[in-house]
Short mmCIF file of the C-alpha atoms (twelve columns), coordinates in Angstrom:
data_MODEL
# 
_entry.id   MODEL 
# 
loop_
_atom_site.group_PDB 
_atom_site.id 
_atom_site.type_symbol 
_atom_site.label_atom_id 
_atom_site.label_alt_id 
_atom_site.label_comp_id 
_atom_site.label_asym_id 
_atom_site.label_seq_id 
_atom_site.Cartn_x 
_atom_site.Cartn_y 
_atom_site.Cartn_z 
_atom_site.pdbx_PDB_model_num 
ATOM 1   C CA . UNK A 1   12.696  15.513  22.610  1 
ATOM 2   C CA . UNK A 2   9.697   16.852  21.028  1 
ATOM 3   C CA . UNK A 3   11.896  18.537  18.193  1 
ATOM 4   C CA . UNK A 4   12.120  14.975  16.771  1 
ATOM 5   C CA . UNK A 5   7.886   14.825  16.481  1 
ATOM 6   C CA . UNK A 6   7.344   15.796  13.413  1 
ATOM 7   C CA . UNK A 7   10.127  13.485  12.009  1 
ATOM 8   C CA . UNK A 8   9.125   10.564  14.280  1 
ATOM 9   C CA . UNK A 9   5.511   11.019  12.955  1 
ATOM 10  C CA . UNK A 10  6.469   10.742  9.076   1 
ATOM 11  C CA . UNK A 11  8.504   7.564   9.773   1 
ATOM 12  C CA . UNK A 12  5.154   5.984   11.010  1 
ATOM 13  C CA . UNK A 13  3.602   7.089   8.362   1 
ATOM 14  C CA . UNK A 14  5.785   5.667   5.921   1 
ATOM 15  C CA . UNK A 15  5.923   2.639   7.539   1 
ATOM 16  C CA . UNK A 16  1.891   2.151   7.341   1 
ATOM 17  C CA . UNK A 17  2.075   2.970   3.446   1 
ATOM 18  C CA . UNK A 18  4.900   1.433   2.427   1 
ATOM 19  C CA . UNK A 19  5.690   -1.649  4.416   1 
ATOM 20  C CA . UNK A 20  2.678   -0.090  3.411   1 
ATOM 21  C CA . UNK A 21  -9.459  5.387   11.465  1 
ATOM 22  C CA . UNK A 22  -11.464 5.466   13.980  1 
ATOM 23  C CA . UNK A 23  -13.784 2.783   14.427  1 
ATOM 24  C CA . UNK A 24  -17.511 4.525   14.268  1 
ATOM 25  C CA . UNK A 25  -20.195 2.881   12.960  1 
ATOM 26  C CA . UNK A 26  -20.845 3.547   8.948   1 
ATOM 27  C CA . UNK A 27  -23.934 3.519   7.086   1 
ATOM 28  C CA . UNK A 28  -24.235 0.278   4.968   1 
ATOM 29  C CA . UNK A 29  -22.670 -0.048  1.612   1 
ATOM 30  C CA . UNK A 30  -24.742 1.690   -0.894  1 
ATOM 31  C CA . UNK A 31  -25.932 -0.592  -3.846  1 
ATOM 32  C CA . UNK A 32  -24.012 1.067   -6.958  1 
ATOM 33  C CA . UNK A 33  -20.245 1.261   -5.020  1 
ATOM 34  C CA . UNK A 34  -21.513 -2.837  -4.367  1 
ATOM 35  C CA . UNK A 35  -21.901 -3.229  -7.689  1 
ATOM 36  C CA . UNK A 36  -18.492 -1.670  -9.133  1 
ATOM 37  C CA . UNK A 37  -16.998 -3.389  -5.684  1 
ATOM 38  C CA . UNK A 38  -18.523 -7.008  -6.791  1 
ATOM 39  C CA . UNK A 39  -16.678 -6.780  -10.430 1 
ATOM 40  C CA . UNK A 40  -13.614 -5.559  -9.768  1 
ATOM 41  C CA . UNK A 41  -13.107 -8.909  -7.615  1 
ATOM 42  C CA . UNK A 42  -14.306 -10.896 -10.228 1 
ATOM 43  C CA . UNK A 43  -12.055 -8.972  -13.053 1 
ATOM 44  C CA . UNK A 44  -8.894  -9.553  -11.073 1 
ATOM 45  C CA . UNK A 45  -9.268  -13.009 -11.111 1 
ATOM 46  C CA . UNK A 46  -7.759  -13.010 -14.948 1 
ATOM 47  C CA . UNK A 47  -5.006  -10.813 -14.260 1 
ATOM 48  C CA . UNK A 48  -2.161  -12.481 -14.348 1 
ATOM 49  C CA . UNK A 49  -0.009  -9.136  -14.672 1 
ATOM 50  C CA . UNK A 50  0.799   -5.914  -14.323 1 
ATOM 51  C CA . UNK A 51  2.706   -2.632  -13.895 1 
ATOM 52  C CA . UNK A 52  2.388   0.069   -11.222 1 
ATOM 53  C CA . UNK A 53  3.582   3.363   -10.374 1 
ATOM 54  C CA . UNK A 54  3.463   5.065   -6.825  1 
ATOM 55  C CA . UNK A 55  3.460   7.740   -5.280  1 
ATOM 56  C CA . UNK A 56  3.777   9.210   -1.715  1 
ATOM 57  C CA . UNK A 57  3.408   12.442  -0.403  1 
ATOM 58  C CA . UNK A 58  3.815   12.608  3.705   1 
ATOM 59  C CA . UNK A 59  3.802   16.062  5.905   1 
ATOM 60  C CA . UNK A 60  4.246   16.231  9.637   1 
ATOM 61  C CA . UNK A 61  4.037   19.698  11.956  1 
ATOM 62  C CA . UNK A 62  4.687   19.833  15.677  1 
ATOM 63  C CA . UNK A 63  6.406   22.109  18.155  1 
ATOM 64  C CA . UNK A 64  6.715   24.557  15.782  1 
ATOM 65  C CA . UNK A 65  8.364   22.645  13.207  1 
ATOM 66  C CA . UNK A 66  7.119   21.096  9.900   1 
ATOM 67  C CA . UNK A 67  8.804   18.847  7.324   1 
ATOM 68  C CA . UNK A 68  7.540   17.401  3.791   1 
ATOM 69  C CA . UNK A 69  9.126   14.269  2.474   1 
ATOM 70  C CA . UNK A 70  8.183   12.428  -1.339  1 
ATOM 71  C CA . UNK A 71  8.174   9.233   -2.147  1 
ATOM 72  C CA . UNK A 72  8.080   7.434   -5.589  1 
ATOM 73  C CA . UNK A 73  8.402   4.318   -7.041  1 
ATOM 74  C CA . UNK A 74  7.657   1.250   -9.614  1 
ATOM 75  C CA . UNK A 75  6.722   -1.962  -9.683  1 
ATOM 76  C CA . UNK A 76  6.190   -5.184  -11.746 1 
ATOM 77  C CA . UNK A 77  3.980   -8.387  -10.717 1 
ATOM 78  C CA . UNK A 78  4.187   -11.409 -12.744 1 
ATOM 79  C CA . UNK A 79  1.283   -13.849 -10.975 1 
ATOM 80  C CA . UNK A 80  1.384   -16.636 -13.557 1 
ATOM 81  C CA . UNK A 81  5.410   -17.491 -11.326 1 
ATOM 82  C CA . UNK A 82  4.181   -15.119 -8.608  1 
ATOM 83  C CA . UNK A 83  6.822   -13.296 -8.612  1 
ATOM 84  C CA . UNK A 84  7.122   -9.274  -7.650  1 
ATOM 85  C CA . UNK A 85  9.610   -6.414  -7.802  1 
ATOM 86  C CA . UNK A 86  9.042   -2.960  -6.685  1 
ATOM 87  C CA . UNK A 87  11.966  -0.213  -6.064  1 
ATOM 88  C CA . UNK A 88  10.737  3.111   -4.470  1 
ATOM 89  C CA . UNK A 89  12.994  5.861   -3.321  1 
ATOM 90  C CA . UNK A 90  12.784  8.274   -0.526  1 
ATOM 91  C CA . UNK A 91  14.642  11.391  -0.110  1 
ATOM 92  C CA . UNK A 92  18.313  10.001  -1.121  1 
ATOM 93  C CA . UNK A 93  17.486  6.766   -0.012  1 
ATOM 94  C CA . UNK A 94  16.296  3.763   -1.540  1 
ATOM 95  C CA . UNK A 95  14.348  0.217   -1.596  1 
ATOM 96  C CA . UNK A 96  14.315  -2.671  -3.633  1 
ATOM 97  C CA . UNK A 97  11.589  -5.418  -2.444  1 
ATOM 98  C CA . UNK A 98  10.949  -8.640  -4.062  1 
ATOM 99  C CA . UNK A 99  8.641   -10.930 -3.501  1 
ATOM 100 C CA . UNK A 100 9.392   -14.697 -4.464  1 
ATOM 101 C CA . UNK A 101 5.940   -16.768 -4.019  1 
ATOM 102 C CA . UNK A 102 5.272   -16.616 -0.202  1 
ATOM 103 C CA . UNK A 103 8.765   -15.098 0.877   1 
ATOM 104 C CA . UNK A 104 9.739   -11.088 0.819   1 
ATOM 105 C CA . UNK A 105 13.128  -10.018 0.004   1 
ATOM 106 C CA . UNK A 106 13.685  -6.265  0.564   1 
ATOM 107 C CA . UNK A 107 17.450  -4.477  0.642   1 
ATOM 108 C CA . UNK A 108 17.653  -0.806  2.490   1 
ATOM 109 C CA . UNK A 109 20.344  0.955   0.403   1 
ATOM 110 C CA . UNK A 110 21.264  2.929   3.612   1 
ATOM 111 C CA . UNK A 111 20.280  0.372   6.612   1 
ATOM 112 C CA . UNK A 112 22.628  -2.932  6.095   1 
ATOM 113 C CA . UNK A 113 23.702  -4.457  2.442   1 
ATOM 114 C CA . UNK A 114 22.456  -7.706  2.898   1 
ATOM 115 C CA . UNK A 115 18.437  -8.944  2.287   1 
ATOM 116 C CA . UNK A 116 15.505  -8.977  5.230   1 
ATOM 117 C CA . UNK A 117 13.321  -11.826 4.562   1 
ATOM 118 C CA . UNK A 118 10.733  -12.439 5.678   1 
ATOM 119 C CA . UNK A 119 7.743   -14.910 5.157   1 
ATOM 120 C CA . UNK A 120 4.138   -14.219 3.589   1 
ATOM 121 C CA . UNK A 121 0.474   -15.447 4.550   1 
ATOM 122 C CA . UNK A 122 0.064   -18.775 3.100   1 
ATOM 123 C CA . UNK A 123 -3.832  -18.409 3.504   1 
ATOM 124 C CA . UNK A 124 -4.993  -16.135 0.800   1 
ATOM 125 C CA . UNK A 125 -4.598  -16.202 -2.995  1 
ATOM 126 C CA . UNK A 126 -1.244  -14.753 -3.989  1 
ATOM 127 C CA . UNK A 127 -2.533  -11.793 -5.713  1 
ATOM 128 C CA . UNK A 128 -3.796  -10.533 -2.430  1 
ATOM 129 C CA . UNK A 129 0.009   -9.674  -1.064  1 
ATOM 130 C CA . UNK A 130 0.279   -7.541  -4.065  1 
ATOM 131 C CA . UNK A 131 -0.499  -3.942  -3.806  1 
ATOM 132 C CA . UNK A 132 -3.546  -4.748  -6.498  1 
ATOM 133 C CA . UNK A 133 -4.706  -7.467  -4.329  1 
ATOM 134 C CA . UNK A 134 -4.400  -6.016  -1.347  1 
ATOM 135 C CA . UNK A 135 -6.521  -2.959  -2.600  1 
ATOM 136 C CA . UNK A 136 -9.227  -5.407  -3.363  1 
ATOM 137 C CA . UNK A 137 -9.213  -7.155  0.209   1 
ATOM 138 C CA . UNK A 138 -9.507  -3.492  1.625   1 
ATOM 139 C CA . UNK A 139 -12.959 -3.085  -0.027  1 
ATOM 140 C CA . UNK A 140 -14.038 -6.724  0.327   1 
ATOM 141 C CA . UNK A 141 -13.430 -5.878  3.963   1 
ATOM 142 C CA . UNK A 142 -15.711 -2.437  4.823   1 
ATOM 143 C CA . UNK A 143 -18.323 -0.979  3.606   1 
ATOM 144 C CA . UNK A 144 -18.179 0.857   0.395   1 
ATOM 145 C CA . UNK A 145 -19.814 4.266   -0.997  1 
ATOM 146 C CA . UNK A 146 -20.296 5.729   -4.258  1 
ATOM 147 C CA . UNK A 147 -17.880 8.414   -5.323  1 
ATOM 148 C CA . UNK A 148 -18.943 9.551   -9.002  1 
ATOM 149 C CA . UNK A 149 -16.829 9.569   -11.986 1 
ATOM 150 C CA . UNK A 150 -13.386 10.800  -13.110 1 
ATOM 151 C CA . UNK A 151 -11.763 10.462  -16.530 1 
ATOM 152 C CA . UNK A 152 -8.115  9.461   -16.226 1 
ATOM 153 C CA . UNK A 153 -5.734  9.544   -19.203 1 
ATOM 154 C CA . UNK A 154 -8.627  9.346   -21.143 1 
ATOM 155 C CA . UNK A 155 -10.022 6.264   -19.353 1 
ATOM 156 C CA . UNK A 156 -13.863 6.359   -17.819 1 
ATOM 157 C CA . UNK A 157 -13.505 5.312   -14.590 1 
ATOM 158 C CA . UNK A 158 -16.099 4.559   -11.819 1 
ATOM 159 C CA . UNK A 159 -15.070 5.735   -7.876  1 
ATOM 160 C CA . UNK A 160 -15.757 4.206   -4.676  1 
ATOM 161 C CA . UNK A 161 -14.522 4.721   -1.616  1 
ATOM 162 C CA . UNK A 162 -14.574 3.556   1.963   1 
ATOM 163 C CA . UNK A 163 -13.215 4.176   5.224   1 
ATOM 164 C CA . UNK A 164 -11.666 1.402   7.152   1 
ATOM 165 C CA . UNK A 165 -10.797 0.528   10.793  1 
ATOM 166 C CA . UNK A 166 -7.652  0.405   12.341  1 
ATOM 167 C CA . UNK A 167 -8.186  -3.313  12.756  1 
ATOM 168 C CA . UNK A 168 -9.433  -3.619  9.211   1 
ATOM 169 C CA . UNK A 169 -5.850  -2.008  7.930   1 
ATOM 170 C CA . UNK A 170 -3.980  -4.027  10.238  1 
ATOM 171 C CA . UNK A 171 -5.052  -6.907  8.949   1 
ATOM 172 C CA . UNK A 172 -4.609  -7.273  5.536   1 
ATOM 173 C CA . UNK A 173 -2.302  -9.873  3.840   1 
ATOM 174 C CA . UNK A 174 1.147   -8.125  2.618   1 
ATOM 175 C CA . UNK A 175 1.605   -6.344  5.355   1 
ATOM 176 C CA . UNK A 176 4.507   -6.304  8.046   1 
ATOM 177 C CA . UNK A 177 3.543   -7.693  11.011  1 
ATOM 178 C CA . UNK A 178 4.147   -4.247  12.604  1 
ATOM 179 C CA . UNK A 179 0.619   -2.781  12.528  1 
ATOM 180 C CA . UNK A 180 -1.114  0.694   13.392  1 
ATOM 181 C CA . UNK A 181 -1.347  0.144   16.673  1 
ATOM 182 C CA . UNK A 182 2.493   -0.011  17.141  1 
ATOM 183 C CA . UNK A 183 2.899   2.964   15.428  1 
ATOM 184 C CA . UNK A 184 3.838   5.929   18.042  1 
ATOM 185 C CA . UNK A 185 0.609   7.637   16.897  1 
ATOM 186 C CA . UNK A 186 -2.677  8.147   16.711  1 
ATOM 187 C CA . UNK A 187 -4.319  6.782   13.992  1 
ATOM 188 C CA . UNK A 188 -6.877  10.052  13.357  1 
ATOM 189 C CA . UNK A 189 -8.886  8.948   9.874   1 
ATOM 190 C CA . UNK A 190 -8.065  6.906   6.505   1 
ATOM 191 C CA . UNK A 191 -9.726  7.079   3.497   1 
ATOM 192 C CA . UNK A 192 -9.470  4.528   0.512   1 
ATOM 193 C CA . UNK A 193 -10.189 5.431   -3.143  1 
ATOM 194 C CA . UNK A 194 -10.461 3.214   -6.200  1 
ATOM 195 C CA . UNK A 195 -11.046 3.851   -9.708  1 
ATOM 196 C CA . UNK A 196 -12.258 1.462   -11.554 1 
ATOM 197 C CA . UNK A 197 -12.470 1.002   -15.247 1 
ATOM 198 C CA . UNK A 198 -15.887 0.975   -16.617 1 
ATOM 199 C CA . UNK A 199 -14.965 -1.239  -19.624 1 
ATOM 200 C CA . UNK A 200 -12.930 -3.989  -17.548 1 
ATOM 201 C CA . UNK A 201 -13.909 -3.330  -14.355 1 
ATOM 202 C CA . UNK A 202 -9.657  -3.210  -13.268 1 
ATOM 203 C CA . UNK A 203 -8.603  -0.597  -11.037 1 
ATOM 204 C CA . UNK A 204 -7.047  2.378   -12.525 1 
ATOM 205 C CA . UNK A 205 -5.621  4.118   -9.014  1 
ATOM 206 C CA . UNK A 206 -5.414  3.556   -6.256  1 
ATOM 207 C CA . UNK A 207 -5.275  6.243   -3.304  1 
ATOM 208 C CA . UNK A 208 -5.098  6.014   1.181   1 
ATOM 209 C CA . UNK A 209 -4.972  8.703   3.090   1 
ATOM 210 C CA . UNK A 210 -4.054  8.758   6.799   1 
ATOM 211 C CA . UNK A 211 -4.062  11.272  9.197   1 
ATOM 212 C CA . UNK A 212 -2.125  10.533  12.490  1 
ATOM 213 C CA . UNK A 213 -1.457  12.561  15.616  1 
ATOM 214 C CA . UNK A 214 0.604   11.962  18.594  1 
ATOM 215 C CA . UNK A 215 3.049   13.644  21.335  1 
ATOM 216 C CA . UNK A 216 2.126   17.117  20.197  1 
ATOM 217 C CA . UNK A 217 2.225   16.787  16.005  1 
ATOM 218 C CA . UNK A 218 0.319   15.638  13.417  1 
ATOM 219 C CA . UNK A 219 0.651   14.126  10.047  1 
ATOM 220 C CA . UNK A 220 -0.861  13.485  6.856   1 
ATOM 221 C CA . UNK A 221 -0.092  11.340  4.284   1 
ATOM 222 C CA . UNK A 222 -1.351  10.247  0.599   1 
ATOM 223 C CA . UNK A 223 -0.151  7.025   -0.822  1 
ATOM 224 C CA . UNK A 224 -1.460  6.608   -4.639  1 
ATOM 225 C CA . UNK A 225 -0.676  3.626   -6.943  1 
ATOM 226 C CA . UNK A 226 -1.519  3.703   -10.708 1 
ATOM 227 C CA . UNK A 227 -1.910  0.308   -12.412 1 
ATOM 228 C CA . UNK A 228 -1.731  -0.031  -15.838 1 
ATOM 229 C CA . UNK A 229 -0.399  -2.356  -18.838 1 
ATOM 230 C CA . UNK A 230 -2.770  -5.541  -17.597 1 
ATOM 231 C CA . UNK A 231 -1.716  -8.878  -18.715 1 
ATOM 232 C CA . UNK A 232 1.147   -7.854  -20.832 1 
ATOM 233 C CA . UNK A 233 4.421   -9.657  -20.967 1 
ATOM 234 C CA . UNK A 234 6.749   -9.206  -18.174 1 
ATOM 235 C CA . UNK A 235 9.533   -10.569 -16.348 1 
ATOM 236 C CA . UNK A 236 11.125  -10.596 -12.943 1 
ATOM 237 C CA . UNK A 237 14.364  -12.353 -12.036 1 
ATOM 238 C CA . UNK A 238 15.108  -12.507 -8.396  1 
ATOM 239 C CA . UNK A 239 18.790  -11.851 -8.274  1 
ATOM 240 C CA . UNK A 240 21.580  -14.809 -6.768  1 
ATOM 241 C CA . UNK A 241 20.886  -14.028 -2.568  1 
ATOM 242 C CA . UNK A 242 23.627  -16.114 -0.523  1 
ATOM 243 C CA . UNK A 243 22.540  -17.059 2.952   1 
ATOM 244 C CA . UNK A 244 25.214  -14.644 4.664   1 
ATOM 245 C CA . UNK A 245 23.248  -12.020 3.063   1 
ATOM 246 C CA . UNK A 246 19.721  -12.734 4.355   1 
ATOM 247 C CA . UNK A 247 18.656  -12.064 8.135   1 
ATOM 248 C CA . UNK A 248 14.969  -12.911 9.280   1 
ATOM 249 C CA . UNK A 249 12.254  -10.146 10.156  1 
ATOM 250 C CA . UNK A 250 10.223  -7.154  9.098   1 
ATOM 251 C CA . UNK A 251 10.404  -3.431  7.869   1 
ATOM 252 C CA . UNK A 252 13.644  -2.442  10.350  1 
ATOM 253 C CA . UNK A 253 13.555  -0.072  12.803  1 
ATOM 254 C CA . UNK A 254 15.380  3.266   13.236  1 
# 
């Protein structure tokens, strides 16, 4: 029924940001977004931890009909026992994903009570299937621009930005092995931001933003991340899981 587009379209969405374009031909990088690109990598490779906030803001329209849904949440990464916890929460629902290593344990408060689990690449450095990490891969991965400055909480902070494939997306390490092209959509445009500190060279925010049509709709959505407290002390305890509680697979279906 096409009164359930607008709904079906910000489940897709969702499911690209949180479980986490068109493929023209760009110009080349440009030297100075290189630059900032170049040292981020290199600054990451001394983090060994730190906090994040998110937040989602997702809008569909179709048939008529239009609906706005938030989403926030917070994470820890600890990558000296690579070890990760993030809770978000969505309307009155909520998720609590940790990952252990290589292996992802995430609880739905309003799907089943037990654990999915489900297992990570083995082939890239663990940092990478953290939201940090995987930020990083996305501009390793395209071609990046210059975006001027912004001050943010009273931080001087450098901004690049790029605008990756569906492939490209697809493709990074972190993800569910559900991709774009599963998604009952059409993947319209995204557009990645970073801002980098220009003292440290460590990425301040994060932002994607995906457009998607599809069966008469459209959507939009704006995932944004802010990292912060680097290297500090933390620590995550993956809770007692007994087997009866864990079942194999990805981001479930609804």
């Amino acid at each position: 029924m096409h009164r359930a587009v607008p709904v079906t379209l910000l489940v897709a969405l969702i499911a690209l940001a949180g479980c986490g374009m068109l493929g023209d031909d760009q110009p080349p990088s440009d030297d100075r977004a290189l630059e900032v690109r170049n040292e981020t990598v290199d600054a990451l490779a001394d983090v060994d931890s730190y906090r994040m906030s998110m937040d989602v803001d997702v809008s569909a329209s179709g048939d008529g009909q239009s609906r706005s849904i938030t989403l926030d949440g917070d994470g820890v990464v600890n990558r000296t026992s690579k070890l990760m916890r993030m809770k978000t929460t969505v309307e009155d629902r909520s998720t609590t994903s940790y990952l252990d290593s290589r292996t992802t344990y995430t609880k739905y408060s309003d799907l089943w009570t037990g654990w999915e689990r489900q297992n990570q690449s083995t082939d890239v450095d663990w940092l990478a299937l953290t939201p940090l990490g995987r930020q990083a891969e996305l501009f390793e991965r395209t071609n990046v621009y210059w975006n001027g400055t912004a001050t943010i909480e009273g931080r001087e902070t450098s901004v690049i930005v790029a605008y990756p494939d569906e492939e490209t997306v697809s493709s990074l390490p972190g993800q569910s092995q559900t991709d774009l092209a599963n998604a009952d959509a059409n993947v319209e445009n995204i557009t990645a931001k970073l801002w980098v500190d220009q003292e440290t060279a460590r990425p301040v925010r994060s932002l994607l933003a995906i457009q998607v049509s599809g069966n008469g709709g459209e959507a939009t959505a704006n995932l944004m991340i802010d990292y912060e407290d680097y290297n500090e002390p933390v620590q995550v305890e993956l809770p007692e899981i007994a087997d009866d509680e864990i079942r194999e697979g990805g981001c479930p279906r609804r």
